[in-house]
C-alpha positions as CSV (number, residue, x, y, z in Angstrom):
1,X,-12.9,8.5,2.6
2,X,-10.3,10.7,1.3
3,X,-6.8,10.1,1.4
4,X,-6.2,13.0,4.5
5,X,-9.3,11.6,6.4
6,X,-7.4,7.8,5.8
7,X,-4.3,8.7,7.1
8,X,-5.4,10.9,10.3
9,X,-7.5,7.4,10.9
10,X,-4.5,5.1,10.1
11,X,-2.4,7.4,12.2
12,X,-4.8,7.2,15.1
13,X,-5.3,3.6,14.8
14,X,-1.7,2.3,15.1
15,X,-0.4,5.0,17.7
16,X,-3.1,3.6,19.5
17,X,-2.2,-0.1,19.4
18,X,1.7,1.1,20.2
19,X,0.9,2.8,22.9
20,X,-1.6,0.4,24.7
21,X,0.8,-2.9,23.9
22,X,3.6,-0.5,26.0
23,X,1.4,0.6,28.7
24,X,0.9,-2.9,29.3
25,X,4.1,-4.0,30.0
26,X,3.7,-6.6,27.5
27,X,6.4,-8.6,26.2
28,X,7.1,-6.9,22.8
29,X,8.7,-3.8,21.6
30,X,6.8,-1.8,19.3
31,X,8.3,0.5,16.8
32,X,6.1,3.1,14.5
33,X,7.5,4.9,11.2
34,X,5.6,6.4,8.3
35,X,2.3,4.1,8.9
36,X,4.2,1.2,9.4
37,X,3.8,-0.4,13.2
38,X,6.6,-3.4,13.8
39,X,5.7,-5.7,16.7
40,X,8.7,-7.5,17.8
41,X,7.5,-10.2,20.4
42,X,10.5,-11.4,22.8
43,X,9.6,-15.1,21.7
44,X,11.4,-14.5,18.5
45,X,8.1,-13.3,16.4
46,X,7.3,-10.2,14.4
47,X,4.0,-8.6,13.6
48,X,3.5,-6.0,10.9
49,X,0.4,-3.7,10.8
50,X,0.6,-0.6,7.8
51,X,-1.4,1.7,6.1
52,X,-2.2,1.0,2.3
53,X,-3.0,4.8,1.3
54,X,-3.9,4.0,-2.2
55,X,-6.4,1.2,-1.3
56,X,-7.4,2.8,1.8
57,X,-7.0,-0.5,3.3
58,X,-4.8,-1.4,6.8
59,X,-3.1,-4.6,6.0
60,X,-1.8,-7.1,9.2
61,X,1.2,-9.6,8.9
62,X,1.7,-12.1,11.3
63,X,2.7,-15.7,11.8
64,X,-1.3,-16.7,11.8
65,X,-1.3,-15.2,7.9
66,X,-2.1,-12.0,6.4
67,X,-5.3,-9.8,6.8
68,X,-6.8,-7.0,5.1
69,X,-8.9,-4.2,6.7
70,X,-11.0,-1.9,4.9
71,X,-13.6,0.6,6.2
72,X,-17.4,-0.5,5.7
73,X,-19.2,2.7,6.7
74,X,-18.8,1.8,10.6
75,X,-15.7,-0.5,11.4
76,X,-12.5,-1.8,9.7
77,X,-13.4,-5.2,9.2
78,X,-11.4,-8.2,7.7
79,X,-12.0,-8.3,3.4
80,X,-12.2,-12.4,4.1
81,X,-13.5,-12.9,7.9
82,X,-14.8,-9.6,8.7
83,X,-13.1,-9.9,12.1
84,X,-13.3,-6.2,13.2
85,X,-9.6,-4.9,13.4
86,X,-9.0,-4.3,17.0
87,X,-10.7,-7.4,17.8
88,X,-8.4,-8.9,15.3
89,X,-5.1,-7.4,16.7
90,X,-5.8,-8.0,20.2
91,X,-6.4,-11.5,19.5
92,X,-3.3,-12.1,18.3
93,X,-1.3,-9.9,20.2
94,X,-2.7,-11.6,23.3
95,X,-1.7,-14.6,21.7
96,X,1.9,-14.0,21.6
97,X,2.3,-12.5,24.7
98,X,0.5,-15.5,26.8
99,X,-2.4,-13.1,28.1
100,X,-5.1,-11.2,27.3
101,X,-5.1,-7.6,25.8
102,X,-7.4,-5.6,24.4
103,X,-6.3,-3.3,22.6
104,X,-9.7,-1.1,21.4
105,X,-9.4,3.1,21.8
106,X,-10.9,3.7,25.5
């Protein structure tokens, strides 16, 4: 994957998970700048997800830990779990905000 093709599918990828979470009317605020999506949840909590361009990697930061996504031909997938990425954030975003959301492309 080049470094273009990365950062049209970063790019995607996070304006898609901002603009899901505020469609839903779900309690956080989302905020997205230069790859770099900040969940701030109204119990107090943040969650980061960015783009690592030079390991072509998406990297999520929240109170449950840290994960690292990279593409395996198919599907951004976990380096440890290989909990694909959207299945990932929605799991956790749901948790915060009390409810289920999924937050996979339609």
């Amino acid at each position: 994957m080049t470094e273009s093709q990365f950062l049209d599918a970063a790019d995607a990828m996070l304006a898609q998970i901002e603009s899901t979470i505020e469609q839903s009317a779900a309690e956080a605020q989302c905020s997205l700048t230069a790859q770099v999506l900040t969940i701030d949840f109204d119990d107090g909590t943040t969650m980061v997800v960015n783009a690592q361009t030079p390991m072509r990697q998406l990297w999520l930061a929240s109170r449950a830990g840290a994960m690292h996504f990279g593409y395996d031909g198919a599907a951004w997938r976990d380096l440890r779990s290989g909990e694909e990425f959207f299945d990932a954030v929605s799991r956790l975003v749901s948790q915060h905000v009390g409810r289920k959301l999924d937050l996979h492309p339609r």
